[in-house]
N, C-alpha and C positions, 0 to 999 in steps of 0.2 A: 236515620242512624242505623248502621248496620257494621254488627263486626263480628268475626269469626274463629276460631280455635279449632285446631286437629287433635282430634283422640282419637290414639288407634286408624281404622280404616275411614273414621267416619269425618264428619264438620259439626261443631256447635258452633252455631248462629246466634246475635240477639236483636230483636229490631222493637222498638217501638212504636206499636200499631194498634191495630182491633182485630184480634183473632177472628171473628167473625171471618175479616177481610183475606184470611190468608188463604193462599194456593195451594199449599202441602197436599200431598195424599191424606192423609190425616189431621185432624186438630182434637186438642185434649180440651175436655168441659169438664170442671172445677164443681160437680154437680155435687147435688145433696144425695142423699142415697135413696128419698124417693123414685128417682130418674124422671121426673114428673115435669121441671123446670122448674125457675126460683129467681131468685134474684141475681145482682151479677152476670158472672159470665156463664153460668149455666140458664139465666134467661135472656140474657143474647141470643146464644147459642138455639134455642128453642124459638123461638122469636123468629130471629133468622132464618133458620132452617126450615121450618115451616111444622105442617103436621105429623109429616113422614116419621120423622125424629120421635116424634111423641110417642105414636100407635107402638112404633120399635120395639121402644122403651116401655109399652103398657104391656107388649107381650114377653119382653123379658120377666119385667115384675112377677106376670101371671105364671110364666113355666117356670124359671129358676130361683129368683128372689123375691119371693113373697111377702118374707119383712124387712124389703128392702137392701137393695148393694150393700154390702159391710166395706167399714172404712180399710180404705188402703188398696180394696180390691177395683178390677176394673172389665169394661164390657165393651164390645162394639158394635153402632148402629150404621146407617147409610146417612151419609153427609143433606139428606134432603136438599133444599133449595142452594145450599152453601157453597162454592167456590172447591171446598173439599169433598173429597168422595164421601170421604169417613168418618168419626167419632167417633174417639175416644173416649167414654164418663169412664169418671174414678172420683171417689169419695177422698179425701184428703182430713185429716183429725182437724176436730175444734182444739184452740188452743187452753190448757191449763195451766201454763204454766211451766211446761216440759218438762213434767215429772212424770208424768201418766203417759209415758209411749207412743208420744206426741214425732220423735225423729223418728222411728221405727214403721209409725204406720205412713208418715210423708214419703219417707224414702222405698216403702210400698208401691205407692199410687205411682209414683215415676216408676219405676221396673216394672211394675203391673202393666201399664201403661206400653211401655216398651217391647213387654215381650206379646201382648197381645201384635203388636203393631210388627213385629220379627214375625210373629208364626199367621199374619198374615199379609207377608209379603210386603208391606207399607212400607216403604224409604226414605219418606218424608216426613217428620210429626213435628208439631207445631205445637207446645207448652204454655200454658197463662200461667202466672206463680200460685200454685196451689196452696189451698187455704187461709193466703192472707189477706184476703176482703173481710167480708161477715164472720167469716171461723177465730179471725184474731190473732193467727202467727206471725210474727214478728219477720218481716221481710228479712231483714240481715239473718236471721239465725235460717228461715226454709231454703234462701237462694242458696247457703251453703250447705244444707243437708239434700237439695234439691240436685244442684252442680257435683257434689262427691258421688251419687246412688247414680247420675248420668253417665259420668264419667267412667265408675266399675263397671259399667252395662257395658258399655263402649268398649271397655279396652278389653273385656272377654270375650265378645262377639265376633265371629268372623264375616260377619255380613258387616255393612257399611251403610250407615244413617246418615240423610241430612234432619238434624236436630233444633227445631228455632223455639228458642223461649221468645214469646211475646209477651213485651210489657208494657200497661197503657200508659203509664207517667214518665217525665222526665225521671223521676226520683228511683222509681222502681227500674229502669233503667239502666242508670247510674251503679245501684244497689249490685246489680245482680253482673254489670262489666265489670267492678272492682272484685267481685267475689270470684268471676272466672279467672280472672289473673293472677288470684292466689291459688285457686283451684287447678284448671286445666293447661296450666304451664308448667304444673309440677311434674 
């Protein structure tokens, strides 16, 4: 399942797959702020990739983020064994509740994400819906704080992105097409 929307210069994509699996220039891991790997799709993603990924990531911790990635923020390593060149990690908020700065730091981790991926040339990034595995955001509320912070990237940039949220479920799927049709048609 694959379908598409123009913003701006760019293409938002959705398909339902295994990030792992995808082509992009880049793909975004839904990581802990260890950078360490974990569960989910940031131990896929590590899994997959192999050890490259890791060391990256042990020497980012050791030079820049010693007490780990802060939420919202985000970093690039070499796609290791992966299909992708790249990586993306970006820490995405645990859910409270959406009171505690919960939209603010999501809508972070996507732009973070993006402009890493702008200032280094990447034209392809590839999204899992951030934070709502183990973190516990409520898919309907992230996809649309997730698709709004895409979308403003988008239509301020004059570079041109291809954009694909991968979603593993039917559901999550579903979720996140019904929210682009309210979102990215507007």
């Amino acid at each position: 399942m694959l379908e598409g929307f123009q913003v701006g210069k760019s293409i938002v994509r959705f398909v339902k797959d295994d990030i792992t699996e995808m082509a992009t220039e880049a793909i975004v891991n839904a990581a802990n702020s260890s950078l360490m790997g974990g569960g989910g799709v940031d131990g896929a993603i590590h899994r997959k990739g192999g050890p490259k990924i890791f060391e990256e990531c042990r020497i980012i911790r050791q030079n820049k983020y010693p007490n780990g990635l802060p939420t919202g923020m985000a970093v690039l390593t070499s796609g290791g064994n992966l299909k992708a060149k790249n990586v993306i990690h970006t820490v995405g908020p645990v859910w409270h509740g959406g009171n505690q700065g919960e939209p603010r730091l999501l809508a972070q981790a996507y732009a973070n994400s993006l402009r890493i991926a702008s200032s280094n040339g990447i034209k392809s990034i590839a999204f899992p819906s951030i934070s709502t595995g183990a973190y516990g955001y409520p898919i309907e509320k992230a996809s649309s704080v997730a698709l709004k912070r895409v979308k403003e990237f988008l239509e301020e940039t004059e570079q041109s992105f291809e954009v694909v949220f991968v979603l593993f479920s039917d559901y999550d799927f579903e979720v996140y097409r019904h929210a682009a049709q309210e979102i990215l048609l507007k």
